[in-house]
C-alpha positions in Angstrom: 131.3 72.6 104.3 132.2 74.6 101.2 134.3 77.3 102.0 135.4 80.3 100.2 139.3 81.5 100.6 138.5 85.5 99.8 141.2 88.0 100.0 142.9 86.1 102.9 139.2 85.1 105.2 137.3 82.4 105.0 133.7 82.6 104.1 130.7 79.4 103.9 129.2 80.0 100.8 126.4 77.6 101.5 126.1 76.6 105.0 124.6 80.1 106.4 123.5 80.3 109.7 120.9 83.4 110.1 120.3 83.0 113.7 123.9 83.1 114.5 124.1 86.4 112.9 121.2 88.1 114.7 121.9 91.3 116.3 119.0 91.9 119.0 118.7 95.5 120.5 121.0 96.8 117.9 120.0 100.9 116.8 120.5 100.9 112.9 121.3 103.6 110.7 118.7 104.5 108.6 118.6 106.3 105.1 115.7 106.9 103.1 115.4 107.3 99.4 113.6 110.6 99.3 110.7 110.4 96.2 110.9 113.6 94.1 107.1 114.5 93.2 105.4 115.7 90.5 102.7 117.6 89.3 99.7 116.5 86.5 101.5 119.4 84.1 105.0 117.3 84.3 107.1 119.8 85.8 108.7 118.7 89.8 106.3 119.8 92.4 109.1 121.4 94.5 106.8 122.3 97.6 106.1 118.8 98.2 109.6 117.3 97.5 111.1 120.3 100.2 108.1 118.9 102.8 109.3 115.2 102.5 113.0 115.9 102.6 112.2 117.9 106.3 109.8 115.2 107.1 112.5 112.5 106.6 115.0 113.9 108.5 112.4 115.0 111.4 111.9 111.3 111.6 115.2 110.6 112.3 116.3 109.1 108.9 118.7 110.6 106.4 117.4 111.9 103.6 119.0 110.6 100.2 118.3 112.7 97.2 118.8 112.2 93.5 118.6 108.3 93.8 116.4 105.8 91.6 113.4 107.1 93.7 114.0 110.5 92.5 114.2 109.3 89.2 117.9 110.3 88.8 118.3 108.4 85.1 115.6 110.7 84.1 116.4 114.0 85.3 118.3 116.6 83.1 121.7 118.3 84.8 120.0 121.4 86.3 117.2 119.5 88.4 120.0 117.6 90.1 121.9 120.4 90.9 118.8 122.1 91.9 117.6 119.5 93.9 121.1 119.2 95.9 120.6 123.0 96.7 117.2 123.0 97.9 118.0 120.0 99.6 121.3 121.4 101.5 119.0 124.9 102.4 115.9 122.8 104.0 118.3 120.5 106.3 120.4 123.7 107.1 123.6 121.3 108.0 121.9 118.1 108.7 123.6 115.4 107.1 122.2 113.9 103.3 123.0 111.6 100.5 122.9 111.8 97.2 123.5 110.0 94.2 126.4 110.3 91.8 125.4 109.7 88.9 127.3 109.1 85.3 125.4 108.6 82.4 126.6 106.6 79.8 125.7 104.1 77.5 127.1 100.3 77.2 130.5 100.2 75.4 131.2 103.6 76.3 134.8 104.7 78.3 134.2 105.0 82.3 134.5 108.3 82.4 135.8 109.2 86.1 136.2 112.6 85.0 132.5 112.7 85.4 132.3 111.3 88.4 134.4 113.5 90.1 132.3 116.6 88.9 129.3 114.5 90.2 130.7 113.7 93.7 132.2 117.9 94.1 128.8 118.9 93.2 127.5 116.7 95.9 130.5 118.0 98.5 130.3 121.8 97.6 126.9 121.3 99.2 127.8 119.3 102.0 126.2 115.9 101.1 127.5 112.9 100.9 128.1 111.3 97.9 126.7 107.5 96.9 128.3 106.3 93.4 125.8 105.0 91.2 127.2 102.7 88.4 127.5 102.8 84.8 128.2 101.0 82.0 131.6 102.0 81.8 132.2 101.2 85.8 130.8 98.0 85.8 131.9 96.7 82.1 135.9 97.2 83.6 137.5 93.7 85.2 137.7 93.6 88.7 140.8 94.7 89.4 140.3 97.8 87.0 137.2 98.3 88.3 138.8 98.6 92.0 141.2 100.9 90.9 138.4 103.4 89.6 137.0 103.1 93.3 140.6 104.2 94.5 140.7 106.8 92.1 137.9 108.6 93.5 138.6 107.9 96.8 141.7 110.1 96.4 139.3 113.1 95.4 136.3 111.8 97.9 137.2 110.9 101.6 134.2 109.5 102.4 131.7 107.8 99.9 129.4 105.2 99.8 129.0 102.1 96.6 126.6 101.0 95.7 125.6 97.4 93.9 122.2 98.1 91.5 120.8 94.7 90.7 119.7 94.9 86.9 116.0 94.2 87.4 116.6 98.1 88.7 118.8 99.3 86.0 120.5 98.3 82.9 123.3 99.6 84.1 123.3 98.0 87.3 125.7 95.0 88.6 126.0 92.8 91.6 129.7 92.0 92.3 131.5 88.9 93.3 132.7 88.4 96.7 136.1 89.0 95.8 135.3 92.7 94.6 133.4 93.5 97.1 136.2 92.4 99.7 137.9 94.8 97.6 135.8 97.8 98.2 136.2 97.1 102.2 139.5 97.8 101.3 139.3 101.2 100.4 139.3 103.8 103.4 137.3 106.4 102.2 134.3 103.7 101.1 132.8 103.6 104.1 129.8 101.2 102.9 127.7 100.1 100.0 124.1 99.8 99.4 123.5 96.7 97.9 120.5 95.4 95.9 120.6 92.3 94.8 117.1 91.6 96.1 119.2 88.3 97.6 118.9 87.6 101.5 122.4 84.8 101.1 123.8 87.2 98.9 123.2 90.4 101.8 124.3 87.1 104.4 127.3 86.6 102.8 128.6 90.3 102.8 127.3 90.7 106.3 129.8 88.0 107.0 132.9 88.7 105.4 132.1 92.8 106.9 132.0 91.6 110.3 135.5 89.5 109.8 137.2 92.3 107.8 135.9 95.6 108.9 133.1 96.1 111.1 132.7 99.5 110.9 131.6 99.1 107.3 127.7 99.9 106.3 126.1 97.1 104.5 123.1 98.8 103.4 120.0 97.0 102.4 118.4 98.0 99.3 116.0 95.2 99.6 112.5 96.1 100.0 111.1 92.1 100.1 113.2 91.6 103.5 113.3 94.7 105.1 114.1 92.8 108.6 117.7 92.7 107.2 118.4 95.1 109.7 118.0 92.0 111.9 121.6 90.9 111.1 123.8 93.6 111.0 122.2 95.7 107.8 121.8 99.5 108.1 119.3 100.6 105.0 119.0 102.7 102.3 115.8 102.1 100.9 112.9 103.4 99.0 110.1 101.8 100.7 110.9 103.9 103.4 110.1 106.8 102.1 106.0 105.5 101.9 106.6 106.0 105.9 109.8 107.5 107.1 107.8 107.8 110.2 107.1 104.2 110.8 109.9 102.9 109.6 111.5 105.0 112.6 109.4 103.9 114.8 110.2 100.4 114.0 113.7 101.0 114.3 113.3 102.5 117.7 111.3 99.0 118.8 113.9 96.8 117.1 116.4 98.7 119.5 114.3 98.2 122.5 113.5 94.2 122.2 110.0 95.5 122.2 108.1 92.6 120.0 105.7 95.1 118.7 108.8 95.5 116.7 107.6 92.3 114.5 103.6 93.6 113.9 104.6 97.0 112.4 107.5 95.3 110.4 105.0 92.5 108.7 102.6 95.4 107.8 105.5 97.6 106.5 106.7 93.9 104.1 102.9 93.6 103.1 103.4 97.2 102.0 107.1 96.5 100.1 105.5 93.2 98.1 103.0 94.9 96.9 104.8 98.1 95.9 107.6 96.8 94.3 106.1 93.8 92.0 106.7 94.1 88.5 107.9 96.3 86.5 109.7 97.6 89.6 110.6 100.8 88.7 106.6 101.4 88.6 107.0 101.5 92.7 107.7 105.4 92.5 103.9 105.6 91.4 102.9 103.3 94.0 104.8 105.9 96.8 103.2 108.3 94.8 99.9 107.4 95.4 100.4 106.4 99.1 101.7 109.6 100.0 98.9 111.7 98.3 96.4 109.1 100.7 98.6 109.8 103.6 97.7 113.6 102.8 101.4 114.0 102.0 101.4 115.1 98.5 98.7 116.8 96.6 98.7 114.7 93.4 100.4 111.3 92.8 102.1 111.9 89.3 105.5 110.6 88.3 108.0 111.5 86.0 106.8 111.1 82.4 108.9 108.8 81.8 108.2 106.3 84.3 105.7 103.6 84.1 102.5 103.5 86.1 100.3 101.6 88.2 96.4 101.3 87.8 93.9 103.5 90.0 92.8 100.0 91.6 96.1 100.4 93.5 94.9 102.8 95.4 92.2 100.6 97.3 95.2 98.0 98.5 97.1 101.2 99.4 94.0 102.6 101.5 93.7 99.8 103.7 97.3 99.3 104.3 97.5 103.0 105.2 94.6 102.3 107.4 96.2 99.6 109.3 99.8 101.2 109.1 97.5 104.2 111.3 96.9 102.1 114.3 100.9 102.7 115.2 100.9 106.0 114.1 98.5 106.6 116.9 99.6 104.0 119.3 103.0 105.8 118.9 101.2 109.4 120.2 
Protein backbone atom coordinates (compact mmCIF):
# COMPACT_ATOMS: atom_id res chain seq x y z
CA UNK A 1 0.00 0.00 0.00
CA UNK A 2 1.60 3.28 -1.04
CA UNK A 3 2.25 5.33 1.68
CA UNK A 4 3.21 8.87 2.00
CA UNK A 5 6.01 9.92 4.90
CA UNK A 6 4.51 13.74 5.38
CA UNK A 7 6.03 16.03 7.97
CA UNK A 8 6.67 13.03 10.30
CA UNK A 9 2.73 10.97 9.71
CA UNK A 10 2.02 8.59 7.46
CA UNK A 11 -0.69 9.03 4.99
CA UNK A 12 -2.18 6.15 1.97
CA UNK A 13 -2.21 8.08 -0.98
CA UNK A 14 -4.26 5.57 -2.81
CA UNK A 15 -5.82 3.00 -0.69
CA UNK A 16 -8.70 5.39 0.79
CA UNK A 17 -11.21 3.96 2.81
CA UNK A 18 -14.43 6.49 2.86
CA UNK A 19 -16.51 4.34 5.15
CA UNK A 20 -13.89 4.25 7.68
CA UNK A 21 -13.84 7.91 7.83
CA UNK A 22 -17.60 8.46 8.25
CA UNK A 23 -18.72 10.59 11.06
CA UNK A 24 -22.52 9.81 11.75
CA UNK A 25 -24.46 12.22 14.05
CA UNK A 26 -21.76 14.66 13.84
CA UNK A 27 -23.18 18.77 13.97
CA UNK A 28 -20.99 20.60 11.33
CA UNK A 29 -20.07 23.99 11.12
CA UNK A 30 -21.47 25.70 8.49
CA UNK A 31 -20.47 28.94 6.40
CA UNK A 32 -22.18 30.31 3.58
CA UNK A 33 -20.78 32.35 0.75
CA UNK A 34 -23.24 35.21 0.98
CA UNK A 35 -24.17 36.36 -3.02
CA UNK A 36 -23.96 40.23 -3.28
CA UNK A 37 -26.98 41.30 -5.72
CA UNK A 38 -27.47 43.52 -8.20
CA UNK A 39 -29.78 45.68 -9.82
CA UNK A 40 -30.69 45.84 -13.96
CA UNK A 41 -28.91 49.64 -13.73
CA UNK A 42 -25.43 47.81 -12.46
CA UNK A 43 -25.04 49.39 -9.34
CA UNK A 44 -25.25 46.60 -5.79
CA UNK A 45 -28.71 46.27 -4.71
CA UNK A 46 -27.84 46.89 -1.06
CA UNK A 47 -31.39 46.13 0.39
CA UNK A 48 -31.35 42.77 -0.86
CA UNK A 49 -27.61 41.82 0.02
CA UNK A 50 -28.46 43.28 3.88
CA UNK A 51 -31.74 40.72 3.78
CA UNK A 52 -29.54 37.63 2.78
CA UNK A 53 -26.70 38.36 5.11
CA UNK A 54 -29.62 38.36 8.21
CA UNK A 55 -31.28 35.52 6.54
CA UNK A 56 -28.09 33.49 6.61
CA UNK A 57 -27.23 33.99 9.87
CA UNK A 58 -31.01 33.44 11.13
CA UNK A 59 -30.48 30.08 9.61
CA UNK A 60 -27.90 29.23 11.65
CA UNK A 61 -24.95 29.58 9.14
CA UNK A 62 -22.19 32.11 9.13
CA UNK A 63 -22.41 34.53 6.76
CA UNK A 64 -19.06 35.01 4.55
CA UNK A 65 -18.84 38.27 2.73
CA UNK A 66 -16.62 39.54 -0.05
CA UNK A 67 -15.79 36.03 -1.35
CA UNK A 68 -15.99 34.65 -5.15
CA UNK A 69 -19.84 34.70 -4.70
CA UNK A 70 -19.73 38.33 -4.03
CA UNK A 71 -17.74 38.81 -6.84
CA UNK A 72 -14.66 40.01 -4.71
CA UNK A 73 -12.11 40.11 -8.05
CA UNK A 74 -14.55 42.49 -9.42
CA UNK A 75 -15.34 44.91 -6.82
CA UNK A 76 -13.44 48.22 -6.44
CA UNK A 77 -11.84 49.11 -2.74
CA UNK A 78 -14.82 51.11 -1.39
CA UNK A 79 -17.60 48.35 -1.99
CA UNK A 80 -15.50 46.02 0.10
CA UNK A 81 -15.07 48.18 2.74
CA UNK A 82 -18.65 49.03 2.53
CA UNK A 83 -19.80 45.76 2.36
CA UNK A 84 -17.73 44.76 5.63
CA UNK A 85 -19.60 47.65 7.44
CA UNK A 86 -23.00 46.95 6.52
CA UNK A 87 -22.24 43.57 7.10
CA UNK A 88 -20.81 44.06 10.84
CA UNK A 89 -24.14 46.61 11.56
CA UNK A 90 -26.84 43.90 10.37
CA UNK A 91 -25.24 40.91 12.51
CA UNK A 92 -24.73 43.46 15.44
CA UNK A 93 -21.81 41.07 16.90
CA UNK A 94 -22.68 37.85 15.40
CA UNK A 95 -19.73 36.25 14.02
CA UNK A 96 -18.75 36.60 9.88
CA UNK A 97 -16.12 35.93 7.31
CA UNK A 98 -14.74 37.66 4.90
CA UNK A 99 -12.34 37.42 2.24
CA UNK A 100 -8.89 38.94 2.04
CA UNK A 101 -8.25 39.70 -0.90
CA UNK A 102 -4.79 40.94 -2.80
CA UNK A 103 -4.95 41.83 -6.17
CA UNK A 104 -2.17 41.29 -8.26
CA UNK A 105 -1.16 40.13 -11.42
CA UNK A 106 1.22 36.95 -12.34
CA UNK A 107 4.96 37.82 -11.83
CA UNK A 108 4.18 40.44 -9.51
CA UNK A 109 5.95 40.68 -5.72
CA UNK A 110 3.59 38.99 -2.89
CA UNK A 111 2.79 41.87 -1.45
CA UNK A 112 1.98 41.06 2.43
CA UNK A 113 1.82 44.50 3.05
CA UNK A 114 -1.45 44.30 1.40
CA UNK A 115 -2.64 41.65 3.01
CA UNK A 116 -2.27 42.92 6.32
CA UNK A 117 -4.37 46.09 5.45
CA UNK A 118 -6.94 43.57 4.02
CA UNK A 119 -7.04 41.23 7.08
CA UNK A 120 -7.23 44.88 9.78
CA UNK A 121 -9.94 46.01 7.68
CA UNK A 122 -11.64 42.78 8.17
CA UNK A 123 -10.70 42.76 12.25
CA UNK A 124 -11.56 46.56 12.88
CA UNK A 125 -15.00 45.28 12.10
CA UNK A 126 -14.97 42.22 13.91
CA UNK A 127 -14.88 39.59 11.07
CA UNK A 128 -12.86 37.06 10.55
CA UNK A 129 -10.53 37.13 7.97
CA UNK A 130 -10.20 34.15 5.07
CA UNK A 131 -6.93 34.73 2.84
CA UNK A 132 -7.60 34.58 -0.68
CA UNK A 133 -4.48 33.86 -2.90
CA UNK A 134 -2.70 35.65 -5.42
CA UNK A 135 -0.24 35.42 -7.84
CA UNK A 136 2.39 36.48 -5.74
CA UNK A 137 1.33 33.90 -2.76
CA UNK A 138 1.04 31.08 -4.65
CA UNK A 139 4.00 31.63 -7.35
CA UNK A 140 6.55 31.53 -3.92
CA UNK A 141 8.18 27.81 -3.12
CA UNK A 142 6.75 26.13 -0.42
CA UNK A 143 8.68 26.87 2.20
CA UNK A 144 8.51 30.69 1.33
CA UNK A 145 5.14 30.36 0.75
CA UNK A 146 4.69 29.03 4.55
CA UNK A 147 6.58 31.67 5.86
CA UNK A 148 4.09 34.37 4.31
CA UNK A 149 1.37 32.34 6.26
CA UNK A 150 3.54 32.86 9.45
CA UNK A 151 4.00 36.24 8.74
CA UNK A 152 0.49 37.10 8.89
CA UNK A 153 -0.29 35.00 11.57
CA UNK A 154 1.88 37.27 13.73
CA UNK A 155 -0.49 40.30 12.83
CA UNK A 156 -3.78 37.87 12.59
CA UNK A 157 -4.48 35.39 15.49
CA UNK A 158 -6.97 33.63 14.03
CA UNK A 159 -7.42 33.21 10.11
CA UNK A 160 -8.60 30.87 7.87
CA UNK A 161 -6.64 29.57 4.06
CA UNK A 162 -7.95 28.92 1.62
CA UNK A 163 -6.95 26.57 -1.54
CA UNK A 164 -8.89 28.09 -4.96
CA UNK A 165 -8.75 25.46 -7.60
CA UNK A 166 -7.95 27.36 -11.02
CA UNK A 167 -11.11 26.38 -12.83
CA UNK A 168 -12.30 29.24 -10.14
CA UNK A 169 -9.56 31.64 -10.49
CA UNK A 170 -6.36 32.32 -12.29
CA UNK A 171 -5.00 33.00 -9.43
CA UNK A 172 -6.02 30.06 -7.59
CA UNK A 173 -3.72 26.89 -6.46
CA UNK A 174 -4.20 23.52 -4.82
CA UNK A 175 -1.22 22.69 -2.65
CA UNK A 176 0.68 19.48 -2.04
CA UNK A 177 0.22 17.59 1.00
CA UNK A 178 3.36 18.68 2.31
CA UNK A 179 2.24 22.41 2.44
CA UNK A 180 -0.78 21.95 3.55
CA UNK A 181 0.76 19.87 6.66
CA UNK A 182 2.45 23.04 6.90
CA UNK A 183 -0.39 25.35 7.30
CA UNK A 184 -1.78 22.85 10.26
CA UNK A 185 1.27 23.99 11.68
CA UNK A 186 0.53 27.45 12.12
CA UNK A 187 -1.54 28.31 15.30
CA UNK A 188 -3.39 31.12 14.33
CA UNK A 189 -4.69 29.09 10.87
CA UNK A 190 -7.25 27.61 12.31
CA UNK A 191 -8.57 25.90 8.86
CA UNK A 192 -8.71 26.18 5.13
CA UNK A 193 -11.39 26.07 2.72
CA UNK A 194 -10.32 23.99 0.07
CA UNK A 195 -11.58 23.68 -3.52
CA UNK A 196 -10.18 21.45 -5.49
CA UNK A 197 -13.50 20.09 -6.65
CA UNK A 198 -11.54 16.49 -5.63
CA UNK A 199 -13.33 14.11 -3.06
CA UNK A 200 -9.45 11.99 -2.61
CA UNK A 201 -7.93 15.13 -2.60
CA UNK A 202 -10.65 16.57 0.48
CA UNK A 203 -9.97 12.53 1.81
CA UNK A 204 -6.57 12.91 2.06
CA UNK A 205 -6.56 16.19 4.11
CA UNK A 206 -9.30 14.94 6.20
CA UNK A 207 -6.78 12.32 7.08
CA UNK A 208 -3.67 13.81 7.75
CA UNK A 209 -6.16 16.67 10.04
CA UNK A 210 -7.53 14.00 12.08
CA UNK A 211 -3.71 12.56 12.87
CA UNK A 212 -2.15 15.98 13.29
CA UNK A 213 -4.68 18.32 14.64
CA UNK A 214 -8.16 17.69 14.91
CA UNK A 215 -9.43 20.76 15.88
CA UNK A 216 -8.56 22.04 12.38
CA UNK A 217 -11.53 23.04 9.83
CA UNK A 218 -11.32 21.35 6.58
CA UNK A 219 -13.76 23.31 4.78
CA UNK A 220 -15.47 21.98 1.63
CA UNK A 221 -15.61 24.25 -1.15
CA UNK A 222 -17.07 21.56 -3.25
CA UNK A 223 -20.40 22.04 -4.46
CA UNK A 224 -20.54 18.43 -6.63
CA UNK A 225 -20.22 16.50 -3.18
CA UNK A 226 -21.70 18.44 -0.76
CA UNK A 227 -22.07 15.15 1.62
CA UNK A 228 -18.45 15.91 2.46
CA UNK A 229 -19.63 16.87 5.63
CA UNK A 230 -20.15 13.08 5.92
CA UNK A 231 -16.42 12.62 6.78
CA UNK A 232 -15.29 15.11 8.95
CA UNK A 233 -15.73 18.41 6.39
CA UNK A 234 -17.28 21.68 7.92
CA UNK A 235 -18.26 23.94 4.57
CA UNK A 236 -17.87 27.08 3.19
CA UNK A 237 -19.71 27.09 0.17
CA UNK A 238 -21.64 28.99 -2.32
CA UNK A 239 -24.37 26.67 -3.18
CA UNK A 240 -25.54 27.32 0.08
CA UNK A 241 -26.40 30.49 -0.24
CA UNK A 242 -29.36 29.21 -3.08
CA UNK A 243 -30.89 27.82 0.44
CA UNK A 244 -29.19 28.71 3.69
CA UNK A 245 -32.38 27.48 5.08
CA UNK A 246 -32.19 23.98 3.81
CA UNK A 247 -28.94 23.56 3.86
CA UNK A 248 -29.53 24.04 7.77
CA UNK A 249 -31.97 21.92 7.89
CA UNK A 250 -30.02 19.28 6.43
CA UNK A 251 -27.39 19.78 8.78
CA UNK A 252 -29.71 19.46 11.69
CA UNK A 253 -30.89 15.81 10.08
CA UNK A 254 -27.28 14.81 9.43
CA UNK A 255 -26.89 15.41 13.29
CA UNK A 256 -29.86 13.50 14.27
CA UNK A 257 -29.27 10.07 12.13
CA UNK A 258 -32.59 11.08 10.62
CA UNK A 259 -32.34 9.47 6.97
CA UNK A 260 -34.51 12.23 5.59
CA UNK A 261 -31.07 13.60 5.92
CA UNK A 262 -30.15 11.72 2.37
CA UNK A 263 -33.61 13.04 0.30
CA UNK A 264 -33.02 16.72 0.95
CA UNK A 265 -29.20 16.31 0.38
CA UNK A 266 -29.76 14.52 -3.28
CA UNK A 267 -32.13 17.41 -4.19
CA UNK A 268 -29.75 20.13 -2.85
CA UNK A 269 -26.55 17.96 -5.33
CA UNK A 270 -29.22 18.07 -8.24
CA UNK A 271 -29.29 21.73 -7.54
CA UNK A 272 -25.11 22.13 -7.22
CA UNK A 273 -24.66 20.11 -10.76
CA UNK A 274 -26.67 22.02 -12.43
CA UNK A 275 -25.58 25.48 -11.05
CA UNK A 276 -22.11 25.13 -11.20
CA UNK A 277 -21.50 23.52 -14.85
CA UNK A 278 -19.40 25.38 -17.10
CA UNK A 279 -18.13 28.32 -17.17
CA UNK A 280 -18.37 28.10 -13.35
CA UNK A 281 -18.12 31.38 -12.37
CA UNK A 282 -21.57 31.79 -14.35
CA UNK A 283 -23.20 30.02 -11.00
CA UNK A 284 -23.53 33.55 -9.31
CA UNK A 285 -26.37 34.17 -12.09
CA UNK A 286 -27.75 30.86 -11.50
CA UNK A 287 -28.11 31.89 -7.45
CA UNK A 288 -29.23 34.90 -8.90
CA UNK A 289 -32.06 33.75 -10.56
CA UNK A 290 -33.09 31.10 -7.80
CA UNK A 291 -33.26 33.61 -5.29
CA UNK A 292 -35.40 36.10 -7.31
CA UNK A 293 -37.97 32.58 -7.78
CA UNK A 294 -37.57 31.93 -4.13
CA UNK A 295 -39.11 35.59 -3.82
CA UNK A 296 -35.74 36.54 -2.27
CA UNK A 297 -34.42 39.11 -4.53
CA UNK A 298 -36.27 41.46 -6.78
CA UNK A 299 -34.17 41.02 -9.92
CA UNK A 300 -31.52 38.42 -10.77
CA UNK A 301 -28.66 40.57 -12.29
CA UNK A 302 -24.98 40.05 -11.68
CA UNK A 303 -22.08 42.03 -11.77
CA UNK A 304 -21.34 43.32 -15.27
CA UNK A 305 -18.57 41.65 -15.46
CA UNK A 306 -19.65 38.16 -14.84
CA UNK A 307 -20.88 35.79 -17.43
CA UNK A 308 -24.52 34.72 -17.66
CA UNK A 309 -26.76 31.90 -17.98
CA UNK A 310 -29.80 31.72 -20.40
CA UNK A 311 -33.53 32.48 -19.27
CA UNK A 312 -34.27 28.66 -19.97
CA UNK A 313 -32.46 28.26 -16.67
CA UNK A 314 -34.97 29.42 -14.97
CA UNK A 315 -37.49 26.49 -15.81
CA UNK A 316 -34.84 23.76 -14.22
CA UNK A 317 -34.53 26.26 -11.36
CA UNK A 318 -38.50 26.44 -10.90
CA UNK A 319 -38.95 22.91 -10.45
CA UNK A 320 -36.08 22.25 -8.26
CA UNK A 321 -37.35 25.19 -6.06
CA UNK A 322 -40.63 23.37 -6.18
CA UNK A 323 -39.37 20.15 -4.96
CA UNK A 324 -36.76 21.85 -2.52
CA UNK A 325 -40.48 23.36 -0.99
CA UNK A 326 -41.83 20.07 0.11
CA UNK A 327 -39.03 20.40 3.18
CA UNK A 328 -39.42 23.76 3.62
CA UNK A 329 -42.89 22.91 4.64
CA UNK A 330 -42.37 19.52 6.05
CA UNK A 331 -39.84 21.49 8.33
CA UNK A 332 -42.94 24.01 9.69
Amino acid sequence: MPILEIRGYRLSTKSINPLALLRPRRKPVGMSAVLLPFEESGGVDWRGFRAHVERTAAAGLTPAVNMDTGYVPLLDEATRQRILAETRNILGGRSFVAGAFVADRPGHALNLDAYRRAIDAIQEQGGLPILFQSHGLIEQPPDRLLDAYRALGRDCPRYLAFELGPAFAPFGKIYDLETYAGLLDIPACIGAKHSSLSRVLEWQRLMLRDQRRPDFLVLTGNDLAIDMIMYGSDYLLGLSTFAPDLFARRDALWAAGDAAFYEINDVLQYLGFFAFRPPLPAYKHSAAQFLKLRGWLSCDATHPQSPQRPASDRDVLRDLAERLAAFEEAAR
